[in-house]
N, CA, C and O atoms as a DFTB+ gen file, in Angstrom:
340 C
 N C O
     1  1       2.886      35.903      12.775
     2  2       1.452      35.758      12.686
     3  2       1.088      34.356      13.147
     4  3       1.478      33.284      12.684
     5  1       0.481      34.528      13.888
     6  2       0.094      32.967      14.871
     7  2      -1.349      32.673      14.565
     8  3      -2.270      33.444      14.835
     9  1      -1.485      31.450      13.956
    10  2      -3.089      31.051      13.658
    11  2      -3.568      29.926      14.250
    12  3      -2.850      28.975      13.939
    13  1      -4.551      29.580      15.035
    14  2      -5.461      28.646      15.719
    15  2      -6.230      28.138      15.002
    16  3      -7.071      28.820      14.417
    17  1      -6.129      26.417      14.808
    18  2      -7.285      26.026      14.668
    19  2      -7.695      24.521      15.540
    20  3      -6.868      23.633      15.747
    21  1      -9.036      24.471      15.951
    22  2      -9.478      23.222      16.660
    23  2     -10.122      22.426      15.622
    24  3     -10.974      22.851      14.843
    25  1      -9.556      20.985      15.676
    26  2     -10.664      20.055      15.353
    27  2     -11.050      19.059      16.503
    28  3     -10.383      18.575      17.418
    29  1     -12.571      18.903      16.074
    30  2     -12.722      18.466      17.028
    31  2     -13.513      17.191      16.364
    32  3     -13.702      17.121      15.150
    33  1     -13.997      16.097      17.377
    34  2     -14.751      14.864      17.291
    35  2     -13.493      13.889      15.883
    36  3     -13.882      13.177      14.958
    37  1     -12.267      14.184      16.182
    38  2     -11.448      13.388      15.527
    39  2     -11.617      11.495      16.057
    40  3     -11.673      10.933      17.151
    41  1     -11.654      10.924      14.330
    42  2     -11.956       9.719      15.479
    43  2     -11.016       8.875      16.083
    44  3      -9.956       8.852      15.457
    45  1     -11.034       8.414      16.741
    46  2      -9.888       7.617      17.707
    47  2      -8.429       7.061      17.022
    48  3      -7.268       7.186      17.413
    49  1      -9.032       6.364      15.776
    50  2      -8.242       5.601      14.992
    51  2      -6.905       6.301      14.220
    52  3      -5.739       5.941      14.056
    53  1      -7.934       7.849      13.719
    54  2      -6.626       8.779      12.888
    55  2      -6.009       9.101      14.091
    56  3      -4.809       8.829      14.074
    57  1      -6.488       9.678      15.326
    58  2      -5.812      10.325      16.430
    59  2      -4.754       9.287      16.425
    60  3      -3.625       9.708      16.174
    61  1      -4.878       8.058      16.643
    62  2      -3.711       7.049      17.291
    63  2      -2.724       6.988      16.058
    64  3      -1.550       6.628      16.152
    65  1      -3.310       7.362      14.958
    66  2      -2.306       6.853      13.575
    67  2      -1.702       7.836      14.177
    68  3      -0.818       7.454      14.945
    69  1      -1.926       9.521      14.079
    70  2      -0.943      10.630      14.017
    71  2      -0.355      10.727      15.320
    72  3       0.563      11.548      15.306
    73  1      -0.581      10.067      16.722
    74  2       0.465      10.371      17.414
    75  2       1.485       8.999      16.830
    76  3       2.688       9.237      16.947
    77  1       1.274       8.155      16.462
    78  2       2.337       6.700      16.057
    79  2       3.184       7.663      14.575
    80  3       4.396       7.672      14.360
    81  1       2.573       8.076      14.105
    82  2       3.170       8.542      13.162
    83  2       4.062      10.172      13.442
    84  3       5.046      10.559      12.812
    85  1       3.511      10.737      14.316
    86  2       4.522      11.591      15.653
    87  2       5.814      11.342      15.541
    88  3       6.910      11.699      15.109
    89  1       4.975      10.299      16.326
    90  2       6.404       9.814      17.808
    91  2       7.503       9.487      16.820
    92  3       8.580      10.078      16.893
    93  1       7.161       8.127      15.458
    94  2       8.150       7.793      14.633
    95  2       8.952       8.856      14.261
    96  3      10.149       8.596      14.390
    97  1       8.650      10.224      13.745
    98  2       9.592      10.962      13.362
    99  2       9.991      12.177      14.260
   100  3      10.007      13.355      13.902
   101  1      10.349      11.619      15.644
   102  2      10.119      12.897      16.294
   103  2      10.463      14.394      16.711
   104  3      11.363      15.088      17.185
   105  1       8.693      14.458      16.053
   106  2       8.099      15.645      15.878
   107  2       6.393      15.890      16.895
   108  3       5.511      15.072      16.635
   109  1       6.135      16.791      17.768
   110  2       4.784      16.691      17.731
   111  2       3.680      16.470      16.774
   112  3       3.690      16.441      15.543
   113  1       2.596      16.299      17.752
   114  2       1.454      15.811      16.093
   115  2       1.058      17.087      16.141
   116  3      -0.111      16.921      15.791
   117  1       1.212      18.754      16.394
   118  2       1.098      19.790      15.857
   119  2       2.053      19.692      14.875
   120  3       1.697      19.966      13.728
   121  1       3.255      19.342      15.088
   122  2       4.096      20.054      14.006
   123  2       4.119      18.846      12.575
   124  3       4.603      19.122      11.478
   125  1       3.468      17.493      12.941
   126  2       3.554      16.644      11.464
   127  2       2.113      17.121      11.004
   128  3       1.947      17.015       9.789
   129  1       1.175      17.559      11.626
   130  2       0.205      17.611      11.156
   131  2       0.207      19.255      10.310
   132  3      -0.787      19.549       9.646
   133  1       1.056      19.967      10.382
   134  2       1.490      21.070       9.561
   135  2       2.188      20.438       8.524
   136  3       2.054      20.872       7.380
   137  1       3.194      19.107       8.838
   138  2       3.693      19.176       7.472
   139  2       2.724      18.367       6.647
   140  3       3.040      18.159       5.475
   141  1       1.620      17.897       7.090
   142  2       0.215      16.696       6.304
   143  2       0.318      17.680       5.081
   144  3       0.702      17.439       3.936
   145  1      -0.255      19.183       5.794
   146  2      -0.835      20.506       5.221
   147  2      -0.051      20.759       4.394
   148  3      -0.487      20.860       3.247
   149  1       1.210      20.935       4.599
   150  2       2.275      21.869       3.511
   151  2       2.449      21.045       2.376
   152  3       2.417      21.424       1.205
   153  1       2.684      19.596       2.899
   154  2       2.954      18.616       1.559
   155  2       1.966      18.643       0.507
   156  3       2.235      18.687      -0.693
   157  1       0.514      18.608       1.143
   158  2      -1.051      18.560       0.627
   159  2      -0.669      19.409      -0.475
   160  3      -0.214      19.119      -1.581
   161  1      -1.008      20.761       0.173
   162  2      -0.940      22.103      -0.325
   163  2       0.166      22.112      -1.439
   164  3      -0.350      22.578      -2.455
   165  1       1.481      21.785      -1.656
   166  2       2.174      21.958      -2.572
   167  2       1.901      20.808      -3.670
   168  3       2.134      21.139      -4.833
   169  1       1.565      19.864      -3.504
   170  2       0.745      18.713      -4.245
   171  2      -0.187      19.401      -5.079
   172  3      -0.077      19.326      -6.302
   173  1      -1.402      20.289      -4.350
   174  2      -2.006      20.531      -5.783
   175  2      -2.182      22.279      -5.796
   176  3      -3.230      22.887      -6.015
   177  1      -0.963      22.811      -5.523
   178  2      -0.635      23.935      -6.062
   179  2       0.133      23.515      -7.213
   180  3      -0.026      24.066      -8.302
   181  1       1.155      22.343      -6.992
   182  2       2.394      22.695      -8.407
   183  2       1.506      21.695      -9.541
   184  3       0.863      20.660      -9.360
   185  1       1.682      22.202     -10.315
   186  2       1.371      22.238     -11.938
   187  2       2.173      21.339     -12.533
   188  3       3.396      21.481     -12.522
   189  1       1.477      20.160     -13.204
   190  2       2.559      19.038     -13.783
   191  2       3.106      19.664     -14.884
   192  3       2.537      20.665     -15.319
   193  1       4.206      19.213     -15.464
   194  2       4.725      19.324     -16.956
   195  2       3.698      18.370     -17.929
   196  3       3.039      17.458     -17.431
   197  1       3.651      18.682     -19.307
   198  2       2.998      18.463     -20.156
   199  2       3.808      16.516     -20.017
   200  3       3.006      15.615     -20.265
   201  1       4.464      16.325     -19.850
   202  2       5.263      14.700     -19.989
   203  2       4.676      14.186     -18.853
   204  3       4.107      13.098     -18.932
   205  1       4.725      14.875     -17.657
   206  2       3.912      14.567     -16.573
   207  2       2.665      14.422     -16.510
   208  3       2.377      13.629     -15.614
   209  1       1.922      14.761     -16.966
   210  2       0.057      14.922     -17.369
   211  2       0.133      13.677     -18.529
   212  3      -0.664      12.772     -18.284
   213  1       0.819      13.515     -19.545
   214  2       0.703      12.526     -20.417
   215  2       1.535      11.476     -19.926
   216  3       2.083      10.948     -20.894
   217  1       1.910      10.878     -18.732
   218  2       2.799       9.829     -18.310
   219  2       1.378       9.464     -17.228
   220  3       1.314       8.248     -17.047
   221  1       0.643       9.974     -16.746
   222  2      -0.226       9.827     -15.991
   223  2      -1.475       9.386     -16.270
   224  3      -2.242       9.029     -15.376
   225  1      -1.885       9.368     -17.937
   226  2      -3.061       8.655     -18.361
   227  2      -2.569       7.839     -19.256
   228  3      -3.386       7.241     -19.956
   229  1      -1.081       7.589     -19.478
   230  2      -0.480       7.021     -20.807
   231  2       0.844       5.601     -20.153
   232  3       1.221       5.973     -19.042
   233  1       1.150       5.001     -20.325
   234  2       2.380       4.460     -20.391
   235  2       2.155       2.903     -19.704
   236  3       1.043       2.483     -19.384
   237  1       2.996       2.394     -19.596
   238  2       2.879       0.907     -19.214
   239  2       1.681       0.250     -17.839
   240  3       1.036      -0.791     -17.707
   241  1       1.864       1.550     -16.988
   242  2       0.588       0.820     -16.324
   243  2      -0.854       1.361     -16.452
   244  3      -1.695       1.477     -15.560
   245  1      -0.937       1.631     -17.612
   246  2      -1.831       2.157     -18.059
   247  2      -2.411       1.209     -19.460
   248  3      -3.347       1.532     -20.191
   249  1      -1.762       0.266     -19.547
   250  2      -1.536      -0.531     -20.672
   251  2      -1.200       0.223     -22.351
   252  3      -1.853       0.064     -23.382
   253  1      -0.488       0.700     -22.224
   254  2       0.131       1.565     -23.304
   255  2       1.699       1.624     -23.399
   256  3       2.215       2.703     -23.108
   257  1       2.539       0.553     -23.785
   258  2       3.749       0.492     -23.945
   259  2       4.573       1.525     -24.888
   260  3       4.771       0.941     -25.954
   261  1       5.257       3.124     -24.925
   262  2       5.480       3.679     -25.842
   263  2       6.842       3.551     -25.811
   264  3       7.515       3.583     -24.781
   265  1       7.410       3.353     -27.327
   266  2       8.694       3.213     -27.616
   267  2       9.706       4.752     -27.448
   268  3       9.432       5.932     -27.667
   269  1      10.845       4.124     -27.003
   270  2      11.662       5.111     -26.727
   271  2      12.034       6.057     -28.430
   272  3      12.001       5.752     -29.622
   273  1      12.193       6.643     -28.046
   274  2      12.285       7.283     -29.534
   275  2      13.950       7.322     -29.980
   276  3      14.696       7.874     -29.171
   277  1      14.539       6.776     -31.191
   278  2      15.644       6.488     -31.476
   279  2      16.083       7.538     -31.701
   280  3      15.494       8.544     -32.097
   281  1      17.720       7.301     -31.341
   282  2      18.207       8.286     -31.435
   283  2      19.053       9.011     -33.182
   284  3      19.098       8.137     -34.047
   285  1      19.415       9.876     -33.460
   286  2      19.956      10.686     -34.812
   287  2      21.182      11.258     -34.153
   288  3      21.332      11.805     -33.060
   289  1      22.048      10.965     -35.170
   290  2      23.468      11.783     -34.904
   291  2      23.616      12.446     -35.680
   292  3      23.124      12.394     -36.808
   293  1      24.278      13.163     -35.275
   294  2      24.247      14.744     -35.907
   295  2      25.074      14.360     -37.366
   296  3      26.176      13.816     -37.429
   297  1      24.337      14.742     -38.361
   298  2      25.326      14.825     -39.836
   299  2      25.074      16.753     -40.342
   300  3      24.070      17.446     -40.174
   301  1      26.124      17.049     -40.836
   302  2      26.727      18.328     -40.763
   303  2      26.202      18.650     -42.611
   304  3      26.644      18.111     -43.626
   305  1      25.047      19.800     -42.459
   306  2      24.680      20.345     -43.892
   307  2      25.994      20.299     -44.662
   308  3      27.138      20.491     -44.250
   309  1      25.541      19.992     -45.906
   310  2      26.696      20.397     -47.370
   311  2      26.517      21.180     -47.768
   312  3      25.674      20.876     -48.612
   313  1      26.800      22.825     -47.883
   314  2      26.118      23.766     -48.422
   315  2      26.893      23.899     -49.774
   316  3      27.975      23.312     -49.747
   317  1      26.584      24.560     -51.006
   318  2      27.112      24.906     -51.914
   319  2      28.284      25.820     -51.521
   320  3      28.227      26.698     -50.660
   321  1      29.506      25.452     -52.371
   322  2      30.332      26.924     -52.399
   323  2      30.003      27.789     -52.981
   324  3      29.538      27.481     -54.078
   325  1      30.030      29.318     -52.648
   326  2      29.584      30.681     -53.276
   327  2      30.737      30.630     -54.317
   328  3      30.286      30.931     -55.423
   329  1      31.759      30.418     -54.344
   330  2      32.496      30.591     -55.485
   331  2      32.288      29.725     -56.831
   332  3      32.888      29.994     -57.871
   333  1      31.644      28.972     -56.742
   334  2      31.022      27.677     -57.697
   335  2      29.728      28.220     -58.001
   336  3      28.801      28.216     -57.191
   337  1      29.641      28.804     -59.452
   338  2      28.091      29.131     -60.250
   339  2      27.283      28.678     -61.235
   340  3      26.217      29.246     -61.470
């Protein structure tokens, strides 16, 4: 399935960025300008994690320093013996 699209009245400046930015990885500026799209597109299709959404309004450059949370080693229940009543 083959799809067309024109833009047109692009202004000079992006045109020259995307062939410099082309040529650097070379690729045509059809084919980086598909990956602009795909990267875009998966950017705000995928869905942060809940640590991700709260690391993003929260944490050091945000001025909010949160402490690492200490760690617990495992200590092993004492259960009663069933033979003891």
């Amino acid at each position: 399935m083959s799809s067309v699209i024109t833009v047109r009245d692009i202004d000079p400046g992006d045109k020259s960025w995307l062939k410099r930015e082309a040529r650097q990885r070379g690729v045509s500026m059809e084919e980086f300008v598909r990956r602009l799209i795909h990267e875009k597109r998966e950017k705000t299709e995928r869905r942060d994690t809940p640590s991700e959404a709260f690391r993003r309004y929260f944490g050091p450059e945000h001025g909010v320093d949160l402490p690492l949370p200490e760690r617990y080693g495992y200590r092993p229940v004492a259960l009663p013996d069933e033979d003891r009543k």
